[in-house]
C-alpha positions as CSV (number, residue, x, y, z in Angstrom):
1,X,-0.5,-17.6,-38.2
2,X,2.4,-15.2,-38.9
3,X,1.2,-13.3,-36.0
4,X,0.8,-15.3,-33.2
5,X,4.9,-16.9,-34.2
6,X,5.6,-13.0,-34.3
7,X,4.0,-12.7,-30.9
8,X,5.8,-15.7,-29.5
9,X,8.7,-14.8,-30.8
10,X,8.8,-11.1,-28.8
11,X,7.9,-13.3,-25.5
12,X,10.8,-15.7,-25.9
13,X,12.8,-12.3,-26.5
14,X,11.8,-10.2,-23.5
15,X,12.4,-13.4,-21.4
16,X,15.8,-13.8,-22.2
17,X,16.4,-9.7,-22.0
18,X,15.3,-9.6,-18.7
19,X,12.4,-7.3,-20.0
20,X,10.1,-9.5,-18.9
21,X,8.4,-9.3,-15.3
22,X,10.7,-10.9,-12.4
23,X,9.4,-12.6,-10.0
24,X,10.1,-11.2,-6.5
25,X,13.1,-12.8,-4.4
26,X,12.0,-15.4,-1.5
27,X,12.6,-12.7,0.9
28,X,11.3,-9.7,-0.6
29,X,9.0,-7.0,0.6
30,X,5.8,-5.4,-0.9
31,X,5.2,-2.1,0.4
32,X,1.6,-0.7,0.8
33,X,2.4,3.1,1.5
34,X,-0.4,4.9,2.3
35,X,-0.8,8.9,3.3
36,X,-4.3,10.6,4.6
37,X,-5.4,14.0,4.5
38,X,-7.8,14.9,7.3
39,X,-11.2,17.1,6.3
40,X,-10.0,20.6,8.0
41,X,-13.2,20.1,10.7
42,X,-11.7,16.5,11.9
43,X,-11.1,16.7,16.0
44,X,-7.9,15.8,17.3
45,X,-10.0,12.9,19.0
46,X,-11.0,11.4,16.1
47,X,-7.6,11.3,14.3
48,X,-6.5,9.4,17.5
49,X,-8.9,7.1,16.8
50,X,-8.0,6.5,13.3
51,X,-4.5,6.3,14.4
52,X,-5.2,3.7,16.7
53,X,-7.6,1.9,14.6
54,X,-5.2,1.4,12.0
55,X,-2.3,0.1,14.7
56,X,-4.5,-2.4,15.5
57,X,-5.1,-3.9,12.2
58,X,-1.4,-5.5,12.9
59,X,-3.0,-7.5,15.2
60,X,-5.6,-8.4,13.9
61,X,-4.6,-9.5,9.7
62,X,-2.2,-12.1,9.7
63,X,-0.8,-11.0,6.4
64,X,0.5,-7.7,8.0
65,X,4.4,-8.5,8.4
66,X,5.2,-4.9,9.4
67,X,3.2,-1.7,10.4
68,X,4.7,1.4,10.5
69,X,3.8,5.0,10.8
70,X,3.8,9.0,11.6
71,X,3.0,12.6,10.5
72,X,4.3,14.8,8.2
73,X,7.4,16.8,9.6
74,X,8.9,17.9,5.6
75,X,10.5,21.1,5.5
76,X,9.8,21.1,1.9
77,X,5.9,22.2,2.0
78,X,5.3,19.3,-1.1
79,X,3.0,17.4,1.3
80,X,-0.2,19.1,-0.5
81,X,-1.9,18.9,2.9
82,X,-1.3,15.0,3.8
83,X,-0.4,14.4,7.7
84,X,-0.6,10.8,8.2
85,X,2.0,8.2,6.5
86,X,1.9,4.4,7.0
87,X,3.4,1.7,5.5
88,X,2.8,-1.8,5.9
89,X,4.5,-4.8,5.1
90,X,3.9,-8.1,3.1
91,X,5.1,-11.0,2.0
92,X,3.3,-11.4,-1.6
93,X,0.5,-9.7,-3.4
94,X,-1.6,-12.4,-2.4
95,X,-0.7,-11.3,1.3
96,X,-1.2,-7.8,-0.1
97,X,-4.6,-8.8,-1.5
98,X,-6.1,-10.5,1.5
99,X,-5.4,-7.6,3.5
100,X,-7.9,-5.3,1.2
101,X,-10.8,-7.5,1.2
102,X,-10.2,-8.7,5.3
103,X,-13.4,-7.5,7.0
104,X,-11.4,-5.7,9.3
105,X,-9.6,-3.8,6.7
106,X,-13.1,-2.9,5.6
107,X,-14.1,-2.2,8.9
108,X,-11.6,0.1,9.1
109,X,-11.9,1.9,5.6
110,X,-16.4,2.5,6.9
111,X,-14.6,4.3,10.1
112,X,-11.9,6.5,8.0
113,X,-13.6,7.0,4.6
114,X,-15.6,10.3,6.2
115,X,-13.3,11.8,8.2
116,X,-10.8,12.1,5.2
117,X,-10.7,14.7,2.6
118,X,-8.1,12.5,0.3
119,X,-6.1,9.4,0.4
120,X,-2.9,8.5,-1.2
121,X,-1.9,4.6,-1.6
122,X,1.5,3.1,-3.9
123,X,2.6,-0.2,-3.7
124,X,6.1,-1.4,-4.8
125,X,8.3,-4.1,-4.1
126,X,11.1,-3.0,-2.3
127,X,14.7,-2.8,-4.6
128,X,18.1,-2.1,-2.9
């Protein structure tokens, strides 16, 4: 008994400290970042078609508030061989969520999963 009062007591605490886990504000943003590596015998043909494949999904999941992307142009040689960047917008993590499992997500991940040789994903909500 001692322990669960304990345990409720360190909840009520990190609530009031603002340790706790906020929720996000009503007009947040989740970012889904997300950087490719090509396999080094990839045509210049297919990466188009990735590249447009991925646009597309915009179009095509609701959930998608903004779609952004490009290739690597760092002068600081840290990019361990990743080209591609993209990052999409949502409202939520349910948003975020519905996105992964959407059939044409999927249908996207069976047309890119071979041609890549490693794949980089973060998601964070953005702070300013």
């Amino acid at each position: 008994m001692k322990i669960l009062t304990l345990i409720v007591l360190i909840g009520i605490v990190c609530s009031l400290s603002g340790i706790a886990a906020e929720a996000p504000a009503k007009d947040a943003k989740l970012r889904h970042v997300v950087a490719f590596k090509f396999k080094d015998t990839v045509t210049k043909e297919k990466i188009k078609e990735v590249e447009d494949a991925f646009r597309a999904l915009k179009g095509k999941i609701p959930e998608i508030v903004s779609y952004e992307w490009g290739t690597n142009n760092s002068p600081e040689k840290l990019d361990k061989g990743f080209t591609h960047g993209f990052i999409l917008t949502f409202k939520s993590e349910p948003d975020r969520d519905a996105y992964l499992v959407h059939p044409e997500h999927k249908k996207f991940g069976a047309l890119v999963g071979p041609v890549l040789a490693d794949v980089f994903v973060i998601d964070f909500w953005v702070k300013e």
